[in-house]
SEVOKOL-567874 format. One record per residue (C-alpha): residue number from 1; x, y, z. Coordinates in nm, 3 decimals, padded with zeros to 5 digits, m for minus. Each point is the difference from the previous one (the first is absolute). Layout:
(NUM; (X; Y; Z));
...
REM end
This chain:
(1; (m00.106; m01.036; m00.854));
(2; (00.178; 00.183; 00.240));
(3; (m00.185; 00.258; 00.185));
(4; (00.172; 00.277; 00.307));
(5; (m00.224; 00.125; 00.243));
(6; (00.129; 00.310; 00.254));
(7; (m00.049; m00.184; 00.352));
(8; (00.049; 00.139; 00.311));
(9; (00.213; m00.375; 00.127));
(10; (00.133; m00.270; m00.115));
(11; (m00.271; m00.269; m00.014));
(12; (m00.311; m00.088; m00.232));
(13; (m00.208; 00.171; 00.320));
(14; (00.122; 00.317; 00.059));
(15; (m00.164; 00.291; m00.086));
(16; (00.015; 00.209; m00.400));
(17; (00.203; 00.256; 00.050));
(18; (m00.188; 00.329; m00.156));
(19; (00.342; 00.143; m00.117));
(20; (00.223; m00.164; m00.277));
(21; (00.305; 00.192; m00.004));
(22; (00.012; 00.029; 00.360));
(23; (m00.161; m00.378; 00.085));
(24; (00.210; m00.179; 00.274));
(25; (00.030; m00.339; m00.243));
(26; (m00.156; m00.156; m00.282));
(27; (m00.121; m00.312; m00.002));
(28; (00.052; m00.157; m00.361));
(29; (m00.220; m00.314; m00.071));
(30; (00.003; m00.242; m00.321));
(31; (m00.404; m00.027; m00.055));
(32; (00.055; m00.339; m00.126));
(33; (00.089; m00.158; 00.328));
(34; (m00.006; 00.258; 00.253));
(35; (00.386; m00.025; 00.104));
(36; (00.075; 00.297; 00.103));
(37; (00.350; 00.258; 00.103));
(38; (m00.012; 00.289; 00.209));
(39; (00.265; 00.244; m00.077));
(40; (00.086; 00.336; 00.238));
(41; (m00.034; 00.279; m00.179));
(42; (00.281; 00.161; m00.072));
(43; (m00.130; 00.364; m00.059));
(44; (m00.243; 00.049; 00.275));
(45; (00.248; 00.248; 00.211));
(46; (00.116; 00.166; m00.340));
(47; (m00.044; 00.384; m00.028));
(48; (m00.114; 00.008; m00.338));
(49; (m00.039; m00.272; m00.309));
(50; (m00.147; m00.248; 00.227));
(51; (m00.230; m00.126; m00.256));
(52; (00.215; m00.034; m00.275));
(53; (00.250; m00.141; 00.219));
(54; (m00.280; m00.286; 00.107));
(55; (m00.135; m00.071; m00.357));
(56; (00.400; m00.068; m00.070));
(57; (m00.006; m00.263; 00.288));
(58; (m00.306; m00.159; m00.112));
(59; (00.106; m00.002; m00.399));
(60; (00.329; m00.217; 00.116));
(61; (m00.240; m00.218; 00.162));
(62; (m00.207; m00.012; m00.380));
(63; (m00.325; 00.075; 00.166));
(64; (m00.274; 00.055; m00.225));
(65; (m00.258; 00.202; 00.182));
(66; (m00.010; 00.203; 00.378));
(67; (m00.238; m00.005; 00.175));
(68; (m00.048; 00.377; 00.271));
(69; (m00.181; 00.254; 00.138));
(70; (00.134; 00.289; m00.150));
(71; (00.259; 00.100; m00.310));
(72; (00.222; 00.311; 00.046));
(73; (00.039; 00.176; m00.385));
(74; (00.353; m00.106; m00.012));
(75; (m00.104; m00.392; 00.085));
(76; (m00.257; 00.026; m00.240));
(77; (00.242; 00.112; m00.255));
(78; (00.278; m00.288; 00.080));
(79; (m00.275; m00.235; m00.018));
(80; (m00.131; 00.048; m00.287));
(81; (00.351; 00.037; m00.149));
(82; (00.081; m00.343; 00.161));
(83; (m00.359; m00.119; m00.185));
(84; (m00.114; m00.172; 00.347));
(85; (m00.340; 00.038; 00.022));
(86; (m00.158; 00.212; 00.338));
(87; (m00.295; m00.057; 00.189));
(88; (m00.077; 00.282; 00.247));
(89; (m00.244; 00.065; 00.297));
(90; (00.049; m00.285; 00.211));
(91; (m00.067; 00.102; 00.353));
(92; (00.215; m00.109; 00.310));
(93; (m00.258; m00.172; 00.182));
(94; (00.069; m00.286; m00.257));
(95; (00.215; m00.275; 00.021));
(96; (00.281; m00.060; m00.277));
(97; (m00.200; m00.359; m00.003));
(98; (m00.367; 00.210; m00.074));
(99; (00.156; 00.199; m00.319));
(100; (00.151; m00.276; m00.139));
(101; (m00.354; m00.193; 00.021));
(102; (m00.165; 00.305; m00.117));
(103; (00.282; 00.078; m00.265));
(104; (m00.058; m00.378; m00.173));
(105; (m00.339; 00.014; m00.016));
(106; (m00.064; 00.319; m00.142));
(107; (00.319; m00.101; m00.256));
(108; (m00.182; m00.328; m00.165));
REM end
């Protein structure tokens, strides 16, 4: 399974970002071994439609769920429509590392 999570940087340790449209990078991380890509995101500086425009980067990639803080209505919307699932509330003083963890073991 391929899960996203909105991250602040560009390693396993940096912090959940709390925003997904707007989240510096993603980290996206195959569950079955932990390899793992970071990818810029492309609509963080975008005026409007940056969460549609991140839930298109993130279907190329054929994640299957994102981990984030927050949702704006339109991201919601694009993710559902893109049937990825969403897990929200994760707080930035976790590490991409930490919701992963927590993500597989509440997901068994």
């Amino acid at each position: 399974m391929k899960i996203a999570i909105s991250s602040m940087g560009e390693t396993l340790e940096s912090a959940v970002s709390e925003k997904f449209g707007r989240a510096p990078y993603f980290i996206i991380v195959n569950t079955e071994n932990m390899e793992f890509v970071s990818i810029k995101n492309s609509a963080e500086s975008m005026q409007g439609g940056a969460g549609p425009e991140a839930v298109r980067q993130l279907s190329a990639h054929g994640v299957n769920a994102v981990l984030t803080g927050s949702l704006g209505p339109n991201a919601k919307s694009a993710i559902e429509a893109a049937k990825i699932k969403a897990v929200v509330g994760l707080s930035g003083t976790k590490t991409v590392k930490q919701a992963i963890e927590e993500y597989k073991t509440v997901s068994k």
